[in-house]
BALOBA-1460 file (C-alpha; in Angstrom, 3 decimals):
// residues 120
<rec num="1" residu="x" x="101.356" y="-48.755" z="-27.875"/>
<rec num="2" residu="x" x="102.550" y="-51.458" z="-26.094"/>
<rec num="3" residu="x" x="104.964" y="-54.645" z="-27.687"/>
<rec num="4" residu="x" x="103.258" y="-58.279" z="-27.580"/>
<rec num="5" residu="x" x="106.102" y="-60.676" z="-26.194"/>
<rec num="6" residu="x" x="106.768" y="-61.740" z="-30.052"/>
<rec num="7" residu="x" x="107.176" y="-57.784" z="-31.560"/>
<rec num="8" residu="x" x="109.521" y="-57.520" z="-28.049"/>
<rec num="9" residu="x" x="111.889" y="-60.432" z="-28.929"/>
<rec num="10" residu="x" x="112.320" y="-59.882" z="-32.161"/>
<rec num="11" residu="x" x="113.187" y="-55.898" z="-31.187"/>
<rec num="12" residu="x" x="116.024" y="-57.499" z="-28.809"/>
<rec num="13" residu="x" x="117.252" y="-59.408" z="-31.460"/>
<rec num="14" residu="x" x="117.935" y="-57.047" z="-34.015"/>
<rec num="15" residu="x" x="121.137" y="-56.090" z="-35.094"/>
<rec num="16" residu="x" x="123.297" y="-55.256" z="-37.585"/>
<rec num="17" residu="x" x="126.199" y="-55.821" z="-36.488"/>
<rec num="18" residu="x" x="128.656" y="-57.787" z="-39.316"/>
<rec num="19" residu="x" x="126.753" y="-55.835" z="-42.229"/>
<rec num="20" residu="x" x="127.704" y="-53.468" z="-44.631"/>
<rec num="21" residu="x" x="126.578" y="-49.839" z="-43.934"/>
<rec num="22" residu="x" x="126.299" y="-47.461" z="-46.878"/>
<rec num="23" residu="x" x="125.387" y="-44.136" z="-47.541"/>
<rec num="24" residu="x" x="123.932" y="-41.710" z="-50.588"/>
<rec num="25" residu="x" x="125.554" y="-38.523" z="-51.753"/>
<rec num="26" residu="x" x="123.278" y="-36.287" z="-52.428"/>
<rec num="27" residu="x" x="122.634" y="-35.684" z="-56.452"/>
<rec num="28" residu="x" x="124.510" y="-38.984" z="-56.265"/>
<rec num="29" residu="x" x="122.310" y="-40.494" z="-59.274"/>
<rec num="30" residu="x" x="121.506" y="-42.723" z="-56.720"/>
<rec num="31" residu="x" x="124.976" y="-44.601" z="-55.819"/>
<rec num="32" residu="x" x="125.824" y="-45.570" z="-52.642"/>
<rec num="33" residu="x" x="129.110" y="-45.957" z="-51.396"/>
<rec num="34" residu="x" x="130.528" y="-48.214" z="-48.335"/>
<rec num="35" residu="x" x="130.999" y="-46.034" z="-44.740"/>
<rec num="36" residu="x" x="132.604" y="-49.605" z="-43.479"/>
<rec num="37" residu="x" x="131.436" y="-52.718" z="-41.525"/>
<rec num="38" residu="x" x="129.459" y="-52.631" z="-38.185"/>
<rec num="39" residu="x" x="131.656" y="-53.856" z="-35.656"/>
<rec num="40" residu="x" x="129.865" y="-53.119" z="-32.530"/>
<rec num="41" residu="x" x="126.333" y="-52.258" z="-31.362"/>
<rec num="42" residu="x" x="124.707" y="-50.334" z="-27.953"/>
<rec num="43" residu="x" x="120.952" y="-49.558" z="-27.623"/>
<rec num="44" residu="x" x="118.080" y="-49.467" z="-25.444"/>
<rec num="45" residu="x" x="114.134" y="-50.075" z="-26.401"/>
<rec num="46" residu="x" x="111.537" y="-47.573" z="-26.334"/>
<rec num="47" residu="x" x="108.137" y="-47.885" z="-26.824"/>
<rec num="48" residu="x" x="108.263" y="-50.077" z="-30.577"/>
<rec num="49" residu="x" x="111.633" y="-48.929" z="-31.293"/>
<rec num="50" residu="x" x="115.398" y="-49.721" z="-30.232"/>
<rec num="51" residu="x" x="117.252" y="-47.136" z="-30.240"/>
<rec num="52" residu="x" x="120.915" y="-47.746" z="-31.289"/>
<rec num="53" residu="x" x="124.323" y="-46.125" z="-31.890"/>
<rec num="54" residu="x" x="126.608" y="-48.479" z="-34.283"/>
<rec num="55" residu="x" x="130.314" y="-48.300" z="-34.532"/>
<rec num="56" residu="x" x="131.362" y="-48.402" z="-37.885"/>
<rec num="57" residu="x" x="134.880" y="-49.914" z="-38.884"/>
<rec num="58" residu="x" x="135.932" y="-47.870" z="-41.987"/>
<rec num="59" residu="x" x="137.891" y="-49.469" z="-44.728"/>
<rec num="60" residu="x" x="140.338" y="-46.629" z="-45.285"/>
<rec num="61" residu="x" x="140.271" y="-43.801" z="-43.472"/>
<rec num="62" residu="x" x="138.028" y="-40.806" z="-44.057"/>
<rec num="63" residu="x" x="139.238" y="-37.339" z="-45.412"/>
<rec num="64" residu="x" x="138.184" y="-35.337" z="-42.786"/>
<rec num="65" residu="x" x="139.416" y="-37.380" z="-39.855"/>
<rec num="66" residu="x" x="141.749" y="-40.127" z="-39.690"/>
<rec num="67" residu="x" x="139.732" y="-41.926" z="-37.083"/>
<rec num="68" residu="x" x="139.565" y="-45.747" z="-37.535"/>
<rec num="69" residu="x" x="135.814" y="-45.863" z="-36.479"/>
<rec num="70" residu="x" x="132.675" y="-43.914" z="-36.849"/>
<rec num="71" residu="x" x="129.656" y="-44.087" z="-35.114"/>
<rec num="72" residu="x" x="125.996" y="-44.187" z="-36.451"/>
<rec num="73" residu="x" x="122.600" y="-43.556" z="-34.872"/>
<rec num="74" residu="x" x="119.396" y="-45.409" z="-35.741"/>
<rec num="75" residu="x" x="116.721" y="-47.523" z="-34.382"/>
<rec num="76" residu="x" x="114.720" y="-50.647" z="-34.812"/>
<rec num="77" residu="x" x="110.989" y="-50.371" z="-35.307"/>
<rec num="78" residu="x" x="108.181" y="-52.708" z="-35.696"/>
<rec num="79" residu="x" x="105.737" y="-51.332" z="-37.955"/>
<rec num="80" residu="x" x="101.854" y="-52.139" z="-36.454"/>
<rec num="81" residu="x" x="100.209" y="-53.977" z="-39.215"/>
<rec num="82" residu="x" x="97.138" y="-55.858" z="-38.320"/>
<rec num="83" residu="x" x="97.171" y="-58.285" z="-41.601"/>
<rec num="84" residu="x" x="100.718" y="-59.277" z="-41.673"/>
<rec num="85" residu="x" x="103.183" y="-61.325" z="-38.466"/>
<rec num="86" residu="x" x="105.489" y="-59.107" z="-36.963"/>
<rec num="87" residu="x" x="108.808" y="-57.353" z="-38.570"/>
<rec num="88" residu="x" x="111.796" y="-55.319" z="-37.988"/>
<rec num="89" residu="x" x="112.489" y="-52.068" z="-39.943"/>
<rec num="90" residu="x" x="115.629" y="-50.155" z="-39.789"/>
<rec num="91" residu="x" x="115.544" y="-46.475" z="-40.045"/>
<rec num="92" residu="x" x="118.403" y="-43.699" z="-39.290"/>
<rec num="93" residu="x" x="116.036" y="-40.496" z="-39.275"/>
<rec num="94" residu="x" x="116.620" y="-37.708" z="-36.740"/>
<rec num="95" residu="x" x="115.531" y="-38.867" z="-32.999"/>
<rec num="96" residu="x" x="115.466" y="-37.155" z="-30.038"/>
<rec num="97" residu="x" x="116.806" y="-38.722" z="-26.883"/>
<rec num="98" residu="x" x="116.824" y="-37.991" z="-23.420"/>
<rec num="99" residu="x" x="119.528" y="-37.153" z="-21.290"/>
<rec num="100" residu="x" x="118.807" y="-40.145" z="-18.723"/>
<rec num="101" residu="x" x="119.295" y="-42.057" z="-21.968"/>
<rec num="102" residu="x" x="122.366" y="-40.593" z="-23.331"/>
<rec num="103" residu="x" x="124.008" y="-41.117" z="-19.741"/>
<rec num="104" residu="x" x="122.274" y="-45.398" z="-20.020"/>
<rec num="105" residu="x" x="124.428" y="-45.365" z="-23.781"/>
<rec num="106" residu="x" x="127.558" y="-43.910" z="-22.585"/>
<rec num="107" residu="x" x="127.392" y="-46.371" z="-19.362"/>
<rec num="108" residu="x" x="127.068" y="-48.932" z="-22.043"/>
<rec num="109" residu="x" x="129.924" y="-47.694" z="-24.461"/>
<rec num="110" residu="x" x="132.379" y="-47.396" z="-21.608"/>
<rec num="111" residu="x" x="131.772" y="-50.905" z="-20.523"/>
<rec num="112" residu="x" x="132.315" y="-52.237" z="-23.568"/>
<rec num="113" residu="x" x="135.815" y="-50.122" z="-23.851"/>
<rec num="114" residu="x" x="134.492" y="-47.373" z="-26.731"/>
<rec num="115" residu="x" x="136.684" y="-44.109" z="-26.412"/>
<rec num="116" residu="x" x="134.422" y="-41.872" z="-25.022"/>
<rec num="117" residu="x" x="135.239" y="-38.085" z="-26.140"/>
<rec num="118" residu="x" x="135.868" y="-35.686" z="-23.289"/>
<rec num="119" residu="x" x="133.141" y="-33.397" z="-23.683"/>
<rec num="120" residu="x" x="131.144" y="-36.261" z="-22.943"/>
């Protein structure tokens, strides 16, 4: 399915950089506690979606690491509904990526000076 020029834009303007991100422990009742603040975005579009890895600032540092930052994948969609205008929707389900776009991400990261692991 191809993008019109409107569902494109607003695709390549989505972000969520500067929010909150927060996540639910499971048999949690429910509550959802703070990961940290995204500080930092890379992502390409595919088809109706834009693919993206976030990098999380923490607010104290985790228990199983004492990295600063963490990184979250996700993408942008726009939902194909004939009765209503166009709209983003953020989900972070499992998605498969190529390799060719793996290698396009980590070109990005690097540029923008994210410490890149070395079995990458």
């Amino acid at each position: 399915m191809s993008l019109s020029a409107d569902e494109f834009s607003l695709l390549q303007s989505a972000t969520r950089v500067g929010r909150i991100t927060k996540f639910r422990i499971p048999n949690g009742n429910g509550v959802r506690n703070v990961i940290g603040e995204v500080v930092d975005e890379i992502a390409f579009i595919r088809d109706r979606h834009k693919v993206v890895v976030q990098k999380v600032k923490y607010p104290q540092h985790h228990l199983w690491d004492d990295a600063e930052c963490g990184y979250r994948l996700g993408y942008f969609t726009v939902p194909r509904d004939l009765f209503a205008p166009p709209r983003i929707v953020w989900r972070n389900y499992a998605m498969v990526i190529t390799e060719t776009e793996v290698d396009f991400l980590l070109q990005q990261a690097k540029q923008k000076g994210w410490r890149i692991p070395a079995y990458f």
